[in-house]
Every structure is written in C-alpha cells, then in structure tokens.
VEXDREN-2710 file (C-alpha; in Angstrom, 1 decimal):
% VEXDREN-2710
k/r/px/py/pz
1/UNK/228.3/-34.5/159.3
2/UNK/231.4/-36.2/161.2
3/UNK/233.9/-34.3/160.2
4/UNK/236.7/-35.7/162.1
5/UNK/238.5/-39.4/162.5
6/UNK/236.0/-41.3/160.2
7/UNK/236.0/-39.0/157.4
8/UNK/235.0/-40.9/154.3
9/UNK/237.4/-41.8/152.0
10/UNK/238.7/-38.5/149.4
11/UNK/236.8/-38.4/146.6
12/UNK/238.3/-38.3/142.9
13/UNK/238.6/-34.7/141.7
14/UNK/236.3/-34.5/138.5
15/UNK/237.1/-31.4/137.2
16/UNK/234.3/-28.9/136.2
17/UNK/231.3/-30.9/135.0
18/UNK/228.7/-30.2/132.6
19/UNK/225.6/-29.7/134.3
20/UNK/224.5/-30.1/137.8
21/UNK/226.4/-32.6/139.3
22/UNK/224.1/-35.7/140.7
23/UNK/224.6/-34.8/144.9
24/UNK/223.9/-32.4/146.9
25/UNK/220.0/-32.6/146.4
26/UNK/220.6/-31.1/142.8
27/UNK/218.3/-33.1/139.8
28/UNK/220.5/-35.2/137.6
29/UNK/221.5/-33.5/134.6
30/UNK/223.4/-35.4/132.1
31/UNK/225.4/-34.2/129.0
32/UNK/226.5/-37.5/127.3
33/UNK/225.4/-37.4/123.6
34/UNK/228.7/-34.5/123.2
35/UNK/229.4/-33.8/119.6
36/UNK/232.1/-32.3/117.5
37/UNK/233.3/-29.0/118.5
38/UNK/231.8/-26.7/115.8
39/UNK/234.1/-23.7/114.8
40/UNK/232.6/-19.9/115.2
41/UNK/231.0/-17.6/116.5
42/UNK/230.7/-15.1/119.2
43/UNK/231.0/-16.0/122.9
44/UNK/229.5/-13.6/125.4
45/UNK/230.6/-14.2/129.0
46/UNK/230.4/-11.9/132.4
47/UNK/232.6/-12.3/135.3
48/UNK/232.8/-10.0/138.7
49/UNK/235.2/-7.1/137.8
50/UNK/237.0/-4.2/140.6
51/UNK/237.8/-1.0/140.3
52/UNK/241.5/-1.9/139.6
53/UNK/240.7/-4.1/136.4
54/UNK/243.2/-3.5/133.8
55/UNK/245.5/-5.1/130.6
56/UNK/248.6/-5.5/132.3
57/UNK/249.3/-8.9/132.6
58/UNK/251.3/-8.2/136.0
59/UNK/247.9/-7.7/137.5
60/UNK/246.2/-10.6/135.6
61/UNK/244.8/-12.4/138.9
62/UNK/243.5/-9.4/140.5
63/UNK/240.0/-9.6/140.0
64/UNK/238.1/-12.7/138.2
65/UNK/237.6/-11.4/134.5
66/UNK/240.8/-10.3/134.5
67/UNK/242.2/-13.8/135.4
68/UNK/239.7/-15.1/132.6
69/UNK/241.4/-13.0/130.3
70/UNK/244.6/-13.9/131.2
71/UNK/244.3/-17.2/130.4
72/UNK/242.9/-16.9/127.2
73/UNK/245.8/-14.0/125.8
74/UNK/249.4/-15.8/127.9
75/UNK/249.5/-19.3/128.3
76/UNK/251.0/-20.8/131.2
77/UNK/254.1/-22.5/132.4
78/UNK/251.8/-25.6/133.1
79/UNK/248.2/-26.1/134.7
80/UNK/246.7/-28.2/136.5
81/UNK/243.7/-30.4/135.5
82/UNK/241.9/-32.9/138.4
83/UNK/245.1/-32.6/140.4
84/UNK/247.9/-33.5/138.1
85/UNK/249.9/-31.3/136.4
86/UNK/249.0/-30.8/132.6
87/UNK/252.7/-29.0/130.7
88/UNK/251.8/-26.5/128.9
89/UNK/254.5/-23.9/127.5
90/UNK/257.2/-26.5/129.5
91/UNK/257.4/-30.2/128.5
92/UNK/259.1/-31.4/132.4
93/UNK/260.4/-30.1/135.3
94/UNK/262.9/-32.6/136.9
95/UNK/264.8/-32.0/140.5
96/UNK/268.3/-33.3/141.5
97/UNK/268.1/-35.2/144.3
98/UNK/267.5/-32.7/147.2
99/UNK/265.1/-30.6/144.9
100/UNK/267.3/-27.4/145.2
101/UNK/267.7/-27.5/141.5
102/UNK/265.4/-27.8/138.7
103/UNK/265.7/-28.6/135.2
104/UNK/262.8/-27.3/132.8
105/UNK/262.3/-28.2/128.8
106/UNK/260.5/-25.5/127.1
107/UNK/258.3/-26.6/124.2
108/UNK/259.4/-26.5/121.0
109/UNK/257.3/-24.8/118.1
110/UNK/255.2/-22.2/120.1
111/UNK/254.9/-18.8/118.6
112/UNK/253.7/-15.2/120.5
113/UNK/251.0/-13.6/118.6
114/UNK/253.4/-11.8/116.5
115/UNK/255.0/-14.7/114.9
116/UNK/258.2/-14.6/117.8
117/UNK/259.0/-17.9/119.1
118/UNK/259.3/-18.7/122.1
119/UNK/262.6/-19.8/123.9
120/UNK/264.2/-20.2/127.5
121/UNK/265.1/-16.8/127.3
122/UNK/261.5/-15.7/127.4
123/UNK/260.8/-17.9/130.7
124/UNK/263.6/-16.5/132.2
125/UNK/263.2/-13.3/131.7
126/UNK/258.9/-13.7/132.5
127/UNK/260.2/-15.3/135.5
128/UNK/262.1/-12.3/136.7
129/UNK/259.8/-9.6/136.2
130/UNK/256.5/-11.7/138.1
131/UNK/259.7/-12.0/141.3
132/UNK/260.0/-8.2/141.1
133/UNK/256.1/-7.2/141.6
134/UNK/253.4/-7.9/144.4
135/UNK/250.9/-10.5/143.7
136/UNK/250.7/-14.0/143.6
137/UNK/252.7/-15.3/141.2
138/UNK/255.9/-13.5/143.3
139/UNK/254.4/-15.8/146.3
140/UNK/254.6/-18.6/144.1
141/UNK/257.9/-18.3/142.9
142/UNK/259.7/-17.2/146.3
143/UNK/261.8/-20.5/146.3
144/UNK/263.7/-19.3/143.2
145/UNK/267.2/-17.9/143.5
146/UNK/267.3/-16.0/139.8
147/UNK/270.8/-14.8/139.9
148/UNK/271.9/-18.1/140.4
149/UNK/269.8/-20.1/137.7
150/UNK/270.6/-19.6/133.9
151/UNK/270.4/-20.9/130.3
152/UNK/271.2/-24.0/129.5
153/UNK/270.0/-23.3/125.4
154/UNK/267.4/-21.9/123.5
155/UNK/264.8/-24.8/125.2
156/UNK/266.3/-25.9/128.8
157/UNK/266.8/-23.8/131.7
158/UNK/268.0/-24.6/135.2
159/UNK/266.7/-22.9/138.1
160/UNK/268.2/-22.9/141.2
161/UNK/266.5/-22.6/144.6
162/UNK/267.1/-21.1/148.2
163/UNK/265.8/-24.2/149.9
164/UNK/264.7/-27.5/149.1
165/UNK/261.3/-27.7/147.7
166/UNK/260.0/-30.8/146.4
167/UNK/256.9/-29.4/144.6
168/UNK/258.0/-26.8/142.9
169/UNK/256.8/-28.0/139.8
170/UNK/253.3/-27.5/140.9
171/UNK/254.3/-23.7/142.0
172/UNK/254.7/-23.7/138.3
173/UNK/251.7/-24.9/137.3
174/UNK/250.0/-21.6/138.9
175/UNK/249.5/-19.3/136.2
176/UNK/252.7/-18.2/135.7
177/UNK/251.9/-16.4/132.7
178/UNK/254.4/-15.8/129.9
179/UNK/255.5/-12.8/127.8
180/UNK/258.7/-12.0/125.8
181/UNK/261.7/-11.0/126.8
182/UNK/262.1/-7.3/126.7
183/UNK/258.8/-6.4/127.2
184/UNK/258.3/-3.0/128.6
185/UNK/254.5/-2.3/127.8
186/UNK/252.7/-4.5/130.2
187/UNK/249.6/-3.4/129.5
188/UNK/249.9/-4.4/125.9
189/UNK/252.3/-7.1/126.6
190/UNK/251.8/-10.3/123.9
191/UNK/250.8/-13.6/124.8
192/UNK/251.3/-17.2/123.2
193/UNK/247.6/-18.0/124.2
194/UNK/244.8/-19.2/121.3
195/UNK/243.5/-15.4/121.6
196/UNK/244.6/-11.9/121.4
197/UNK/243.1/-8.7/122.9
198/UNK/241.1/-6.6/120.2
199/UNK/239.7/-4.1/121.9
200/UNK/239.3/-3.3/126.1
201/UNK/237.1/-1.1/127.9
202/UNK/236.2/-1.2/131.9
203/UNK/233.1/-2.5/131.1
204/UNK/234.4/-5.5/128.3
205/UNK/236.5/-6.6/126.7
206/UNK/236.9/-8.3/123.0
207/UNK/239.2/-10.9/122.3
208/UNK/239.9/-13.0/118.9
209/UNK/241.0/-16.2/117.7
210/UNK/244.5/-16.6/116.7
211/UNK/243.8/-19.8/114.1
212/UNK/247.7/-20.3/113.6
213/UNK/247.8/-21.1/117.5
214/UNK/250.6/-23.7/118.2
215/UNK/248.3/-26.6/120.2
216/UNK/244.9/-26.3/117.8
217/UNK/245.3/-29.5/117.0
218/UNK/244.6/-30.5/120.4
219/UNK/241.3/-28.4/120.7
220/UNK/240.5/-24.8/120.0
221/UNK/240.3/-21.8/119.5
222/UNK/236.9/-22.9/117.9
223/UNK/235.2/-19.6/118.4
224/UNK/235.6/-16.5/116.3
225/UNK/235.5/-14.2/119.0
226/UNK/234.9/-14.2/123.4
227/UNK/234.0/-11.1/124.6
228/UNK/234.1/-10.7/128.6
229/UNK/232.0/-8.4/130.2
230/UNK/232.7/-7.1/134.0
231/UNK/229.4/-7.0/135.9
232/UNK/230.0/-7.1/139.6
233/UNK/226.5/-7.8/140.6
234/UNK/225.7/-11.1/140.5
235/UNK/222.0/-10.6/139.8
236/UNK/222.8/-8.8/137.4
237/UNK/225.1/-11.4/135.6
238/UNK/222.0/-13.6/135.9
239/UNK/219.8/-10.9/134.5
240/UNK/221.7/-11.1/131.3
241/UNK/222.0/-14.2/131.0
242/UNK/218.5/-14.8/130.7
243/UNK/217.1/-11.7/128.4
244/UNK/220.4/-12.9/126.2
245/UNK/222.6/-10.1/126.7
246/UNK/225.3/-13.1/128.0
247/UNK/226.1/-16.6/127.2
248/UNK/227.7/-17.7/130.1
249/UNK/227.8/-16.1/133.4
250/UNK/230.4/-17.2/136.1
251/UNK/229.9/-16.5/140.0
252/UNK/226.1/-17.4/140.4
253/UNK/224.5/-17.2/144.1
254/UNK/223.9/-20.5/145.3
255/UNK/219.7/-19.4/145.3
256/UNK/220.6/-19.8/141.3
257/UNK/221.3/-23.2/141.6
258/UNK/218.1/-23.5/143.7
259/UNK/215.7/-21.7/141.6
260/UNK/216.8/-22.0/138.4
261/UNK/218.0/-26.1/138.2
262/UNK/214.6/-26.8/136.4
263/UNK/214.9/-24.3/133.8
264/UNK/215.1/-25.6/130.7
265/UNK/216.9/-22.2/129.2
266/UNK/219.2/-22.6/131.3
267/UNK/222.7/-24.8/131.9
268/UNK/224.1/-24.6/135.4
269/UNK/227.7/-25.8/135.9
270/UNK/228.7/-27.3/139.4
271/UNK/232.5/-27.1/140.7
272/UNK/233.4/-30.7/142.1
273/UNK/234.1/-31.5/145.6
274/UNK/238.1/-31.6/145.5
275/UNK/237.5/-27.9/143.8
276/UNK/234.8/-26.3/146.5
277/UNK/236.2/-23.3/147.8
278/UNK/236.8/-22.9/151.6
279/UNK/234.8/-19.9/153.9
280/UNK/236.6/-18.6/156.6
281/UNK/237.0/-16.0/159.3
282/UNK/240.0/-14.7/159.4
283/UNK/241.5/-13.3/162.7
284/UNK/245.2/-12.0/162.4
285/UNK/247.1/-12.7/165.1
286/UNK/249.3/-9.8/165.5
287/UNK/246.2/-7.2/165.5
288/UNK/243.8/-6.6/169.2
289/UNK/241.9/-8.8/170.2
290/UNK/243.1/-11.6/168.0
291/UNK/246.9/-11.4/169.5
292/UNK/245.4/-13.4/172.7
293/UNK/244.9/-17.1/172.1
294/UNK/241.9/-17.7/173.9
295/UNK/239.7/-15.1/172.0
296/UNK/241.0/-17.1/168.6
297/UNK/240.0/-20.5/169.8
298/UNK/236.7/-19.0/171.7
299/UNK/235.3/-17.8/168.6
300/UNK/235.8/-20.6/166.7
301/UNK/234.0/-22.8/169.5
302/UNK/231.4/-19.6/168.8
303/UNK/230.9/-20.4/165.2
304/UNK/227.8/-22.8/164.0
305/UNK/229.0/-24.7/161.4
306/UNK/226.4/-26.8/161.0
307/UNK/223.6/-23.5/160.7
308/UNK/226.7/-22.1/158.3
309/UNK/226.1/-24.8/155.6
310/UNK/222.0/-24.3/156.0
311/UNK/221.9/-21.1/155.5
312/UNK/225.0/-19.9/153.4
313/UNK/225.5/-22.5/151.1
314/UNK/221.3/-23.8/151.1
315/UNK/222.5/-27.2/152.4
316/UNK/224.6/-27.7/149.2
317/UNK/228.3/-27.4/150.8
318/UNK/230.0/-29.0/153.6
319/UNK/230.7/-28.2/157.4
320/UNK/235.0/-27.9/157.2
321/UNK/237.3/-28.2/160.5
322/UNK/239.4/-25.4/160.2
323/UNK/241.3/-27.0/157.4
324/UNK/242.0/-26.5/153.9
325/UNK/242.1/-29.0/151.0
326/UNK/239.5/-31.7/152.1
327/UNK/239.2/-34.3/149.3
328/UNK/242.7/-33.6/148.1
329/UNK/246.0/-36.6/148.9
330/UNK/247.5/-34.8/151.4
331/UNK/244.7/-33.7/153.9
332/UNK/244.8/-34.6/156.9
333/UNK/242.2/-36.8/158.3
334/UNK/243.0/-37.1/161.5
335/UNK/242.0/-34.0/162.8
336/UNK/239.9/-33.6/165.7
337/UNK/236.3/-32.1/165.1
338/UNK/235.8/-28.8/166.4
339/UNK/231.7/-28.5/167.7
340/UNK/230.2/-25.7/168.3
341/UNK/230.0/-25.1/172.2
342/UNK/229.0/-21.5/173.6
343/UNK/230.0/-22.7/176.8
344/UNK/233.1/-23.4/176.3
345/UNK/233.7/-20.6/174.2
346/UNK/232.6/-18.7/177.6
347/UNK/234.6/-20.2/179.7
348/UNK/237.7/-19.4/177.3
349/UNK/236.8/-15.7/177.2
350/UNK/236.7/-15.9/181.4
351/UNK/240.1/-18.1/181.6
352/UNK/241.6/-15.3/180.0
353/UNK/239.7/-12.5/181.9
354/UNK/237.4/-11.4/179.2
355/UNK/233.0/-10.8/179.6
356/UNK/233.2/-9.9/176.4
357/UNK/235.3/-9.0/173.1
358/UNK/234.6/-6.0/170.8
359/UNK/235.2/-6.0/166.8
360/UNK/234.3/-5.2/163.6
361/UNK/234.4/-7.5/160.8
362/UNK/234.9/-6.5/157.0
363/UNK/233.1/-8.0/154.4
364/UNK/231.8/-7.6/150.8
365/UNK/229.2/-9.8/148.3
366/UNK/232.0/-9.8/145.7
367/UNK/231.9/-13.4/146.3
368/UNK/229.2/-15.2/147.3
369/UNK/228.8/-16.3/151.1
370/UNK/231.1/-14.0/152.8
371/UNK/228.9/-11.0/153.5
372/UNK/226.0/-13.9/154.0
373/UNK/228.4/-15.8/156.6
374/UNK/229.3/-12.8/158.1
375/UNK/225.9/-11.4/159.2
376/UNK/224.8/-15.0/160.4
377/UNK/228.3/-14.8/162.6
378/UNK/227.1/-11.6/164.5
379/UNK/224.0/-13.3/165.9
380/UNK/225.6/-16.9/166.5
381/UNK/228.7/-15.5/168.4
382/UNK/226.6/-13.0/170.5
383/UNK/226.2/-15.5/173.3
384/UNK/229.5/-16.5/173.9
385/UNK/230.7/-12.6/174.7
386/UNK/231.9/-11.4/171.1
387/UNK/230.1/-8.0/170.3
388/UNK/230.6/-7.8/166.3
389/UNK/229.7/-4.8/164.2
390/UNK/229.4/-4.9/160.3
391/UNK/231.8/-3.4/158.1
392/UNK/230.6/-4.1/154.6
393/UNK/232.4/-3.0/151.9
394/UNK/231.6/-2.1/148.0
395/UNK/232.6/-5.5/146.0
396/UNK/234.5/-3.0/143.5
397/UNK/236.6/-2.1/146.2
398/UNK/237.5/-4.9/148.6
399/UNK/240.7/-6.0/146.6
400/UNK/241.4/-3.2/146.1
401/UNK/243.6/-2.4/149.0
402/UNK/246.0/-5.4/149.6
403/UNK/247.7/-3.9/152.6
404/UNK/244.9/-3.5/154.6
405/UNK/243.1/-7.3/153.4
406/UNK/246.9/-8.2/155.1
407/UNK/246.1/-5.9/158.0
408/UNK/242.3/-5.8/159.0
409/UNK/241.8/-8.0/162.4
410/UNK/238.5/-9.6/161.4
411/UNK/237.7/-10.4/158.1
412/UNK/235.6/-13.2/155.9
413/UNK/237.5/-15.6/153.3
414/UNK/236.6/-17.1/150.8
415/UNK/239.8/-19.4/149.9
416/UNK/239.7/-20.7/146.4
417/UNK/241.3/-24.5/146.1
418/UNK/244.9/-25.0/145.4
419/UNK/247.2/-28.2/145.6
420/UNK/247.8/-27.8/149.9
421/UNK/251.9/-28.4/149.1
422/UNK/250.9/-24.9/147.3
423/UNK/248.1/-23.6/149.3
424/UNK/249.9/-23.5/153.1
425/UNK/253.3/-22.2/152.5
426/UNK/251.2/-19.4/150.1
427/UNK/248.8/-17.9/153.1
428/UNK/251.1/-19.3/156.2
429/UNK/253.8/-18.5/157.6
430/UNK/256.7/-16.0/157.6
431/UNK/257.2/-16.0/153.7
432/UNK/253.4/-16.0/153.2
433/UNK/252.6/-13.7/150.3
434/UNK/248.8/-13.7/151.4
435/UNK/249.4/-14.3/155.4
436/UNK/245.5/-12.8/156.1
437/UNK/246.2/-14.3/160.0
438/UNK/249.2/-12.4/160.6
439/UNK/253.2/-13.6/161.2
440/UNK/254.1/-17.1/161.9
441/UNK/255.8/-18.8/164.7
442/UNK/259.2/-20.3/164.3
443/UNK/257.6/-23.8/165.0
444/UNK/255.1/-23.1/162.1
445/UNK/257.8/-22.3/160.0
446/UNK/259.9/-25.0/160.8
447/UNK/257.5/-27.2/159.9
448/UNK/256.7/-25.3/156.3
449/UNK/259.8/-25.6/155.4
450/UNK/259.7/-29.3/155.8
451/UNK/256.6/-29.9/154.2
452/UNK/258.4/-27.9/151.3
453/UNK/261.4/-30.2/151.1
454/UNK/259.6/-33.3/151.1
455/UNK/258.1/-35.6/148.6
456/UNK/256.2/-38.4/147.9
457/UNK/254.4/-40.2/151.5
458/UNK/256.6/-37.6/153.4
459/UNK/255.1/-34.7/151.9
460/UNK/251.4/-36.5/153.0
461/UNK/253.4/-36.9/157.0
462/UNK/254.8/-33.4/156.7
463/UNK/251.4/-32.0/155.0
464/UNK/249.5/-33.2/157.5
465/UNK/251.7/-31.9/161.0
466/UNK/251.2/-28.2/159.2
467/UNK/247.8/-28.8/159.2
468/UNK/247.6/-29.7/163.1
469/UNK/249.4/-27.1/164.0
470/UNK/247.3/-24.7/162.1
471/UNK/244.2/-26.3/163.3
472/UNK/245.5/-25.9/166.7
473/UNK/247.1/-22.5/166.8
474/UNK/246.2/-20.9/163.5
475/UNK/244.1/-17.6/162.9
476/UNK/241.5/-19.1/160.1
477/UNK/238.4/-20.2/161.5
478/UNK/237.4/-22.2/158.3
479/UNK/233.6/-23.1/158.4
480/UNK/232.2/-24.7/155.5
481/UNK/232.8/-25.8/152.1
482/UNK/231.2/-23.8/149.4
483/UNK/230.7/-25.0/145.4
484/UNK/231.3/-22.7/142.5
485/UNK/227.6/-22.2/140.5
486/UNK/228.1/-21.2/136.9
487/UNK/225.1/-20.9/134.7
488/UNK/224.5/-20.9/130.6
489/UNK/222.6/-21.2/127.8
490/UNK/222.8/-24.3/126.5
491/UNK/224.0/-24.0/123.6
492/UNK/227.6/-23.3/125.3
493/UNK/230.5/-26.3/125.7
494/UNK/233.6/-27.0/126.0
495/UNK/234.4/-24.9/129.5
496/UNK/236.9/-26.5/131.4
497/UNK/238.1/-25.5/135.1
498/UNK/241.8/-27.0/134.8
499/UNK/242.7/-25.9/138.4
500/UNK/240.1/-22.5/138.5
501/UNK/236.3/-23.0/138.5
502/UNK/235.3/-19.4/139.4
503/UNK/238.3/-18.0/136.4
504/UNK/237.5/-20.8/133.7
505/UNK/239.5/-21.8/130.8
506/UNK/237.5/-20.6/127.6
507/UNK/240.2/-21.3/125.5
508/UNK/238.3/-24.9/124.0
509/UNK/234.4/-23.8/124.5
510/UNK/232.4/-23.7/121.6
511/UNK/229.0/-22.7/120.6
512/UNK/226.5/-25.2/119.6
513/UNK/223.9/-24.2/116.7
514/UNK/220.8/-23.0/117.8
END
C-alpha cells in the first residue's frame, strides 16, 4: 500500500457502524430495516478492567469500563460524533479574535441525579478540580488560566487562556465530565448522565435509568438497567458472550472478527477508518539507547510494516508512516514513505558506531496487537543489529504505573484516535501530559504552539509542519492502523462510538425482543 505522496483521498468518518463494515475482506452485513427503540430491560456488557478500577470520577479514563461508566453516570462538556463537535451540557463555545478568550453557554434545564440544576458555577468549579489531578483531562485543559476566567451568570462563563489556542473547543469536547460544585466524595460524586450507579463491585457494576433525564426526548435511556462487567481476558469476554452470560462485549481480537463473521448468534461491530487506532513503538528520547538519533531512525527502517498488518491485524488494518490521524482534515499527506530497509538500518547503526543495540521492550495483551506486534518486532529487527528481550506485563497492571509508561525506553502503543489539533500537543512536546517519547525540542514546541493558535486552512499548514517534524525527529515509530472489533447478540442496538469505539456510549442502546 503507497502510503506516501499519492495517498487516496480521506475518507468520511462514519462513526461506529452496525455490523461488519463492507471492506477489509469482511462479508457484508447490513442492518437497514432499524425499528423503534423499545424501552427496558437489562443490558449486560464486559469491558477490560485494571487493578486500579474505581468510582471516582477523577479516574474515570483510567481503564476502559471505567470510561464506559463514566459516560453513562456524568455527561460531558460536549462530544464529538464523525469529527464535529456535538454540545452537550454547553450550547457554544465562541473565541475573541486571537482565541485567548472563550465564551461558553451552559444549557439551560439540565438537572444532576438529585434534582440540582446545573449552572456555570458547576463547570467552573468541575473545571478546577480535573486542572488540579493527573490524568487526561488536566492535559486537555492545560491552556486554561482559572484564576483569570470567571462567571458571567448562572449560564455563561468566560475562560481565559495562557496562549492562543484556536481549538479549544474541541479540548472540551474530551470528556470533561461534570459534577457539582462542592463536591468532596469523588467516589460517589453525582452526574447529570441518563444513568446513576446502583451498586459497584471490582468485578461489575449496576447502573439504572434515570427516566426524568433532561435530553430523553432526544433518545434514551431506553433500558431499565446496564450492568458492566470487568473481564480483562479477551477470550474470556467472548466466552460469555456466547454461553449468554454478556450481551455485548467490547475489545474483541481481531481472530473474532475472522472466525466468528459467519455466525449467525453473533453481531460484530467494526470501528470506521477515520476511528482505527494507531500501533506504535515507542522509544523515549531522553532514556539509553534511544537518546542517539540514529538508533531511533534505524529501528524504524528495522520495522516491517507491511508483515505488521498480515500478521497483527490479519490483513484487516493498514500499513501507517509514523503518523497519527490518517483519514482525518488535517493529516498530512505529504509525507514521505518510510520502507522497510535492513540495510540501511545497518548502515545507520555503523554511522554512529554501533554492531548492535541492546533493549527490552514492555508490553501487555490488555489491548489487542501490542504484545502480538511486539514479539513479531524481536525477530524482524534482529538483522539490522537490535537485540530485544520481552518484557511482558499482566494487562491488570500495565496502567497501572503512569510514571514509568512516561519513563520506560521501549515500549508498544496502542494510540486511540483523537482530533490531531488535540492528539499532538496531548502526547508531544514539552506540555505533553502523555509525552511516552520523552521531552521536546524548542523547534517542536515552537511549532505546537502554532498549530495551537491557528484556525481554519492554517491549522491544516501548521498541522501538517508538526507532523514532519515528528515524522522526521520524533520517538513513535507508528506501524499500522488497527480497527476496534466489538461483538453482540443481536438483539442489541443503539451503540454509538461519538468519538470512542473501544469506551462506547450506551446511553441510547436498546434491547430488541427476542
């Protein structure tokens, strides 16, 4: 596959489809004839869970049920839904004209599941307590100068900013869950969402309807009750899905897609190309060997990307080009392909003096195709020099330390898809939250912030010089692009992806009879 200066054109995001989507050599599997949502019932789902799963909403996007949960019990500032941004608890988000300043409206008529309503004061105050804790959202909302933003009335607030950023309303639409003001009880903190917590355990967790939820005229909650299950093994998830112990299972192997797309007991759901996640080797810069240049660019000449997508994803993903965000406006299509070549990743080792390179790379099968990609890696690189060793991790435990994900030398990715205005500034460069490759260099940074500042056909110019810089000097060797495999019965509809495949939103899926 060319992947290089004649790309085809971007495709249209579709959002998450149901049923196998007609490419990739998958059997056509249509869903036309949809009816009427039907109200009830009992939804049973299972997700990959970690050691660290809990009720706080502060830690809502550390593992994949807990996201799933999230989104069902807080909604969100705004999401977004086949790359445009769908309002949620805010009605707009305008800039003034350097984009230093933002204005948000906060909806009107939306009530927390204790009857509260909700006002600016809420945002504000949801606002400063994600700043003040580790995680994602904090990385989102890094622009944001709190002290000097404020309340205009109960539904406007202005929010001020420490540098010009022209998308920030998309860093809103990132989950940017919100709870009352005053909260102290995280754990048991209330949500606005269309379903509250009823009871939570490690192993599940039962959550029902709230039928005086302020957007049910728009959809659901249709069902009576979700309950989320937290199986890390993903045969296991499969398992149960098919004696009946599940109804929907997220996080399937690829070999599900494979073996199962003829079942008839089965409905497979297939992430769209704008929404395939990205697999990647990261090498961090600042940590031996991967603070010398030549061994980063040797071993991604080392890499087969080509035997990658045949073996990992079973011919159903896509070679990448060390770049994130293929299919999306701003990508850069321009870039030069990178081939594999052993012997010029050879003769980079012995420019810079090296036979050979010793590491060890940490994996897990938390997700699918990193622990696969990573024991393909150790043969293909052999013969350029690089001597790997296998460090494979317990899937409960490989987020569970975010120091040393931000610290290891050698590690597989698996980079979910985000808007790239979002995506670069959040794992490059200085004020990286999730900077897996190490520091930036003042250039990179220079030209983050402004790719931040821009909008409109500047943001695709600016957008595009981050992403040849990082293709040139970056740590991410990023391989192939990987689709998200869900499978359930079919009696299950209604699940939607707005901006998450692998953490779905549940909140309008509904159960047909049986």
């Amino acid at each position: 596959m060319n992947q290089g200066l004649t790309r085809r054109t971007l495709i249209k995001a579709m959002g998450i489809t149901a049923g196998i989507a007609m490419t990739n050599s998958f059997a056509p599997y249509a869903w036309a004839d949809e009816v009427k949502p039907i109200r009830g019932g009992v939804l049973k789902a299972a997700f990959a869970g970690s050691s660290s799963d809990s009720t706080n909403v502060l830690r809502s996007t550390y593992s994949n049920i807990d996201y799933v949960r999230a989104r069902l019990i807080w909604d969100s500032l705004a999401e977004i839904d086949d790359q445009k941004i769908v309002w949620r608890l805010m009605e707009s988000a305008e800039p003034n004209s350097d984009a230093t300043r933002w204005t948000l409206k906060i909806r009107r008529g939306v009530t927390f599941s204790d009857g509260r309503k909700l006002t600016s004061r809420d945002v504000i105050f949801s606002l400063r307590t994600w700043m003040s804790q580790p995680g994602s959202q904090s990385g989102w909302l890094k622009p944001l100068n709190l002290s000097a933003s404020r309340v205009e009335d109960e539904s406007t607030l202005t929010l001020q900013l420490n540098k010009p950023v022209g998308t920030f309303d998309l860093l809103l639409a990132q989950s940017i869950f919100i709870f009352p003001e005053n909260t102290q009880d995280f754990s048991a903190a209330i949500g606005s969402g269309p379903y509250s917590l009823k009871s939570w355990s490690q192993d599940e967790s039962i959550l029902q309807a709230r039928r005086d939820y302020w957007d049910s005229a728009n959809g659901g909650p249709w069902l009576d009750e979700i309950h989320l299950h937290a199986i890390s093994d993903t045969s296991a998830r499969l398992n149960g899905l098919k004696a009946g112990q599940f109804d929907y299972a997220g996080g399937m192997a690829l070999l599900t897609a494979r073996a199962e797309q003829s079942n008839p007991a089965l409905k497979l759901w297939h992430s769209s190309k704008a929404e395939m996640s990205n697999l990647a080797i990261s090498m961090n810069l600042s940590k031996a060997p991967f603070n010398n240049p030549e061994v980063v660019e040797a071993l991604k000449y080392s890499i087969d990307r080509e035997a990658m997508v045949r073996a990992v994803t079973m011919g159903l993903g896509e070679v990448a080009n060390d770049a994130l965000g293929e299919g999306q406006p701003w990508f850069n299509t321009e870039l030069p392909v990178r081939h594999y070549d052993v012997d010029r990743a050879k003769t980079i080792l012995k420019k810079a003096g090296l036979a050979s390179v010793n590491a060890s790379i940490r994996t897990s099968d938390y997700e699918y195709g990193t622990a696969e990609s990573a024991t393909l890696l150790l043969r293909q690189v052999k013969g350029a020099g690089f001597n790997l060793s296998l460090n494979r991790v317990p899937a409960a435990d490989y987020y569970s330390d975010f120091n040393l994900l931000l610290n290891t030398p050698l590690q597989t990715n698996l980079y979910r898809p985000m808007p790239l205005p979002v995506a670069l500034p959040f794992y490059y460069g200085s004020e990286a939250p999730w900077s897996f490759t190490g520091p930036a260099s003042p250039q990179l940074d220079k030209l983050i912030n402004a790719m931040q500042a821009a909008r409109g056909d500047e943001l695709r110019t600016r957008t595009a010089e981050v992403q040849q810089w990082l293709w040139q000097h970056g740590g991410d060797a990023i391989f192939a692009r990987i689709p998200s495999i869900a499978a359930s019965t079919p009696l299950v509809s209604g699940v939607r992806a707005a901006g998450f495949f692998d953490y779905p939103l549940l909140r309008d899926a509904w159960l047909r009879p049986s």
